[in-house]
N, C-alpha and C positions, 0 to 999 in steps of 0.2 A: 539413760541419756537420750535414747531414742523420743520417749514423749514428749521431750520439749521442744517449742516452737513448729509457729507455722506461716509461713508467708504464703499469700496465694501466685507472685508472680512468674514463678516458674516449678515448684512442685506440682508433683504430677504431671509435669512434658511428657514423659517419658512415656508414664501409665496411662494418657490419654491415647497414644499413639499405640498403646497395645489393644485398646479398647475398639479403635478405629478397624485393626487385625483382625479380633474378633469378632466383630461383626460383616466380616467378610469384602472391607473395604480393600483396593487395591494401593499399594501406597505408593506416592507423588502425583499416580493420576487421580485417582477420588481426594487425597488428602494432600496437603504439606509436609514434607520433611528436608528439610535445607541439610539432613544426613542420611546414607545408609540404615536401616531401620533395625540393623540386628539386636539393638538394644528393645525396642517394640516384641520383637519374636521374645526375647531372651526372659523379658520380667512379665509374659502375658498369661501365664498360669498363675499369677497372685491376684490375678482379679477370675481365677477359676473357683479359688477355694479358701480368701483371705477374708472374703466376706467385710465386715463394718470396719476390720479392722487391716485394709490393706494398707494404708499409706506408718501403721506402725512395722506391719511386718516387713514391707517394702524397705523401709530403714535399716530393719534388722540384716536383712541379705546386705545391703551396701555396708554396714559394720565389719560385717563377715569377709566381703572382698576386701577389703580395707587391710584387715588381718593376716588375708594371705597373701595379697600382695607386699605386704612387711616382709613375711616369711620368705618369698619367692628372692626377693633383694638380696635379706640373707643369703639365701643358698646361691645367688651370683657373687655375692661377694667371695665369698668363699671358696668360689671356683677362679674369680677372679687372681685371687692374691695367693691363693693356694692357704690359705689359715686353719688352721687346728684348733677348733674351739671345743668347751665343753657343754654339756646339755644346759646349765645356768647361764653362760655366756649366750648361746642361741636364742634360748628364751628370753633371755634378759632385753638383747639387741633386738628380737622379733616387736619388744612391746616399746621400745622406744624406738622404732621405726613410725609405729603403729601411731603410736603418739606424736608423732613429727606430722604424720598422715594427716591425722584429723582433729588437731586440736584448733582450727577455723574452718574448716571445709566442711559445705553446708550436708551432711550426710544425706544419701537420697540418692532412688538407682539412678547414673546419668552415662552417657556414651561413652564421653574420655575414661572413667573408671575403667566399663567392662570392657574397652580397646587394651587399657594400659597392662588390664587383668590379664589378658589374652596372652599379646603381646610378652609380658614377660612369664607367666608360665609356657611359652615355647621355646625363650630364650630356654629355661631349664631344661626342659625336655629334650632342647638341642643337644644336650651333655650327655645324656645317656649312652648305655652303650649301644643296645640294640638298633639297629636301624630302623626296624619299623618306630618305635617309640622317636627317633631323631625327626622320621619325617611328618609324623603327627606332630611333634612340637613347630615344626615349621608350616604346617599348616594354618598351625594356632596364632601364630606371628601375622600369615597373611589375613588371615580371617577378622584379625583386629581393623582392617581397611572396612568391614561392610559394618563396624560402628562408628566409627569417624572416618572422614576420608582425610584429617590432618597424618593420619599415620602414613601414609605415603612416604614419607620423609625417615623415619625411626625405624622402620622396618629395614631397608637397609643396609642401614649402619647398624641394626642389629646383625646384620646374617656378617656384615664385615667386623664385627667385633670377634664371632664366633669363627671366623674362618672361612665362611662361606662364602666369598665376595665372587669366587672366578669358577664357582661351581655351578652350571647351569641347571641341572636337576631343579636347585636348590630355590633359584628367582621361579620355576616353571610352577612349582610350589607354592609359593607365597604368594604367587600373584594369582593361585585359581581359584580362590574362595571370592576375590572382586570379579574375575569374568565372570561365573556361575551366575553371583549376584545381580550385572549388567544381564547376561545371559537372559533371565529369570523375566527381572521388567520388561528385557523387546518380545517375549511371547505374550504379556500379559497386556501388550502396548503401551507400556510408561516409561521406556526408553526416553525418550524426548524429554519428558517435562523432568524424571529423576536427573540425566544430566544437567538439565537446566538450574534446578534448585541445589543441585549436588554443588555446582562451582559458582554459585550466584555470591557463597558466600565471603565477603571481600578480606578475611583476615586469616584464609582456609590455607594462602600461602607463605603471610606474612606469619603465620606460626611457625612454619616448618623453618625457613629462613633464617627467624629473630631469633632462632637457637645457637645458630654461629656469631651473634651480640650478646649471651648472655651465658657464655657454658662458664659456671666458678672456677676461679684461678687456683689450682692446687700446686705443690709439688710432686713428683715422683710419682706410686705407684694409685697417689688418689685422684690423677688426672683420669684415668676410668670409672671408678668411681662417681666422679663430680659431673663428668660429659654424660651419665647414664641419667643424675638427677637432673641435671638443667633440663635434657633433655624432656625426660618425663615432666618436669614440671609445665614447661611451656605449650607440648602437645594436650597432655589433661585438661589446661587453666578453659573452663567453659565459656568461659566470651570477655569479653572488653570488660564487662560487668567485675568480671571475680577474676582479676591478674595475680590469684596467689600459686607461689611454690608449694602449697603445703601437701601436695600428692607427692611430687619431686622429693619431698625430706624424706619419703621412706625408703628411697632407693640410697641419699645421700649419705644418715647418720649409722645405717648400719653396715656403709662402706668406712666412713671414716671412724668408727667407734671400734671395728674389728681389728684395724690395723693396729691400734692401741692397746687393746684386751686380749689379744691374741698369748698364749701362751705358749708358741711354737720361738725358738729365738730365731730370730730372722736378720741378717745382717749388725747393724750395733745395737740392734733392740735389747735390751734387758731389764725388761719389766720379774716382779717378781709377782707369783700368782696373788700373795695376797693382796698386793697393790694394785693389780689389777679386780680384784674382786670389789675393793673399796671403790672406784670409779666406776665399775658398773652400775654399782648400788647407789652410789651419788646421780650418775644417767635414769637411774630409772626411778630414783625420789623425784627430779627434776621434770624428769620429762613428764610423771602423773601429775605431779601437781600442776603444769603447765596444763596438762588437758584437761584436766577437771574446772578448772580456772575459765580457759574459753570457753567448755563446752556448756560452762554458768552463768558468764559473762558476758562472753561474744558471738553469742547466738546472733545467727544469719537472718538479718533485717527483721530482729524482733527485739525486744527489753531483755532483761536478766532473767534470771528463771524463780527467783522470787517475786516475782510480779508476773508470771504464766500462770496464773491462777482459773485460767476458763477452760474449763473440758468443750471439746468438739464436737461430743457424742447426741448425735440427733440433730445437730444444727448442721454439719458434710460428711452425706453419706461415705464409708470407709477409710472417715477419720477418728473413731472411735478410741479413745487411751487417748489422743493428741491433745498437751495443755497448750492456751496458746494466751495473747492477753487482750483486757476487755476490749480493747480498740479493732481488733482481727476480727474476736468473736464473734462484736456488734455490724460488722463488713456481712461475713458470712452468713450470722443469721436474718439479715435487710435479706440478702441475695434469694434465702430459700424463700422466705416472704413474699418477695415478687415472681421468683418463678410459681409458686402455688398459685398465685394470684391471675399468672396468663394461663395457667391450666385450667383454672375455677372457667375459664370463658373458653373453653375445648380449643385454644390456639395451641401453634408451636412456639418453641422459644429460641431465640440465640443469646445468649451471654459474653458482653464482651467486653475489655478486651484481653482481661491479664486471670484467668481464672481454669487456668486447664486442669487443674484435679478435679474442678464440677465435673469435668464432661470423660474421665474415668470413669464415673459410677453413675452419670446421668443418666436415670431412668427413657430419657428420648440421647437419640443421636444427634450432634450439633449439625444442621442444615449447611454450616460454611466451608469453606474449602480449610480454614484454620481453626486451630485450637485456642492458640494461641496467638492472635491478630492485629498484634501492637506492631509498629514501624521498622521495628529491628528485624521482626521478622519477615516483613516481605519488603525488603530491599529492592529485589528485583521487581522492576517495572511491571516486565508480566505477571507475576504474584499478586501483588498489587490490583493491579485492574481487573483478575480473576476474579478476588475476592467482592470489589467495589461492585463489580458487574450480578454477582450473586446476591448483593441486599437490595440491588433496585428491582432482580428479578422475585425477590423474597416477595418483596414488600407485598405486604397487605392480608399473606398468607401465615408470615411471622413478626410475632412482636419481641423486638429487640429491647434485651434489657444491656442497658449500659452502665459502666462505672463515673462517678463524679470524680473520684478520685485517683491518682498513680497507686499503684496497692503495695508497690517498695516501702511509701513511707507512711504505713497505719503504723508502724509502731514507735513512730517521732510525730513531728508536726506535720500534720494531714496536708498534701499538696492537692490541691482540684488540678484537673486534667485544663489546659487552654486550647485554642483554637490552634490548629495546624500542628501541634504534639500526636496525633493520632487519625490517618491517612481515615481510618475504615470510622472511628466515631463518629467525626467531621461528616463523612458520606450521610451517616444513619441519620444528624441533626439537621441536616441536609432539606433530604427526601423525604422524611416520616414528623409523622405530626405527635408531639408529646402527650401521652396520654397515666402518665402516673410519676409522681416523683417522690422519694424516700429520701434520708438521710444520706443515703451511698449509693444508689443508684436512682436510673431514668426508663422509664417504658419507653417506647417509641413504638407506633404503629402503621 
């Protein structure tokens, strides 16, 4: 499932930003991150040793957290409701979690994942008995803030789920992995601009908020339950872009599927094992064939996967294994085209504006302050004129290749980019004189 599809307009965020790491940038002051970067630290060893083939194996890791965050829900539920299951019911509920997970959610390492990851392997860990084990899980809770800072809000109402709410140890805990992190920037001097793009982003609170408009109405004992998914789903969803639950369903159907399957009698439950055995088995025909189904058909902003017919390999570097379809392919291979083409003439390049898995494995470093340099991401005025300020300072020393096209919709009806859609394009058509033009892209010099 991992090799199919490929959009370029936000894979690779993540891994560009570890790249940025690795080459010893400082982050928000040399680059952009409208987040805490722990996700940059966390996935920057797969461009140590993942080679042509990082953006498959990159995948493979987010399948894998995917899994154990199924698993980890599990074992809150369970703690939750106090349930007796057996090793087929665990496993059974682990994979139809799993499957609630990700059968639309575009696989691929991204912040709200390894926050949510965080986050709930310390609720577990908060169970424990040991105290040293209780206070690493609560560190893990807090530590989920320096991958998103929407966790502010979850963390919380986690330690108040668990008990923690009037234990001060407990807040002094969870909140030292974001001082450290603040800590960390003011010696490095990117205090300033890290806050500034840390709160710049305008939906940073209407998440945490929109979760008291949208927790599902249960009864009884799946109002924990329900409050854990909504929750999660709303903190995880990565922007305006992708408003889905489908992170949220792993917390959800292995809370509401336990209470069912449970073979413990609990109150006027009286399921009997084998009828319970038969609705798991129906949970978990349902819920594969549901995944197999998206993960064929509703691949994230690309066609079916009987028509992902183009290998990647050679046309973007460390996207090797990755099928994708002719329309992406022919995007990508324009793109390395015209970068060979500014190198043939010993210049630099920037690439812009929707293209950040180039600049993971891009043999030069992107000259810009962004990776990623479309409108959504520099919101903030100052971002904005950062960036602007840096192509007129470029100019002449870099030749800017540009997209003609929005790269969401190569795999429908090709959209050209218009005027005023694109703050930093606009700049480059601007100032710079067109000097090559392809199919999918523009030089500018």
């Amino acid at each position: 499932m991992s090799p199919l599809s490929f959009n370029p307009t936000d894979e690779g965020y993540v891994l560009s930003g570890s790249r940025r790491l690795l080459d010893g940038q400082t982050p928000h002051r040399d680059y952009l991150s409208l987040r805490p970067v722990g996700s940059h630290l966390l996935h920057a060893h797969l461009l140590l040793w993942a080679g042509d083939r990082a953006v498959l194996w990159s995948r493979t890791l987010a399948w894998a957290q995917m899994a154990l965050l199924a698993w980890l829900w599990l074992c809150l539920a369970r703690w939750a409701f106090e349930l007796k299951l057996t090793a087929w019911h665990r496993f059974g509920l682990a994979f139809v979690g799993l499957a609630a997970a990700a059968h639309t959610w575009p696989v691929r390492p991204w912040n709200a994942l390894d926050g949510l990851l965080l986050l709930s392997a310390g609720m577990a860990l908060s169970l424990c008995a040991s105290r040293t084990v209780r206070e690493a899980g609560i560190l893990a809770m807090g530590a989920s803030l320096v991958f998103r800072q929407s966790f502010a809000f979850p963390v919380p109402v986690a330690l108040w789920l668990l008990g923690l709410a009037g234990d001060v140890g407990a807040w002094v805990l969870a909140a030292t992995p974001m001082i450290l992190y603040l800590m960390g920037l003011f010696f490095v001097e990117a205090l300033p601009d890290g806050l500034l793009q840390m709160t710049v982003e305008g939906h940073t609170v209407s998440t945490a908020l929109g979760v008291l408009d949208n927790l599902p109405r249960f009864l009884g004992g799946l109002v924990l339950g329900a409050a854990a998914a909504g929750l999660a789903a709303r903190v995880a969803s990565p922007g305006p872009a992708l408003p889905s639950p489908a992170q949220g369903a792993a917390a959800l159907w292995p809370c509401f599927a336990a209470l069912i399957l449970t073979r413990e009698e609990r109150h006027e439950q009286r399921i009997r094992p084998a009828g319970g055995a038969a609705l798991l088995l129906a949970l978990v025909v349902v819920s594969g064939g549901t995944l197999h189904y998206h993960r064929t058909h509703g691949l994230y902003l690309d066609l079916p996967a009987s028509r992902l017919d183009r290998p990647l390999d050679g046309v973007l570097a460390g996207a090797a294994g990755i099928r994708t379809s002719q329309t992406t392919h022919d995007f990508l291979e324009d793109l390395a085209g015209n970068v060979a083409w500014v190198r043939a003439r010993g210049k630099r390049y920037s690439v812009v504006p929707q293209v950040a898995q180039f600049w993971a494995t891009s043999p030069q470093q992107n000259p810009l302050f962004s990776d990623w340099p479309f409108d959504g991401e520099l919101m903030h005025p100052l971002c904005r004129l950062k960036v602007l300020a840096q192509i007129e300072a470029l100019r002449g020393s870099v030749l800017f290749v540009v997209q003609k096209h929005d790269a969401s919709t190569l795999a429908g009806k090709k959209v050209r980019y218009t005027r005023r859609q694109c703050a930093v394009r606009d700049r480059i058509m601007d100032l710079c004189r067109r000097v090559r033009e392809t199919d999918y892209f523009e030089v500018y010099e």
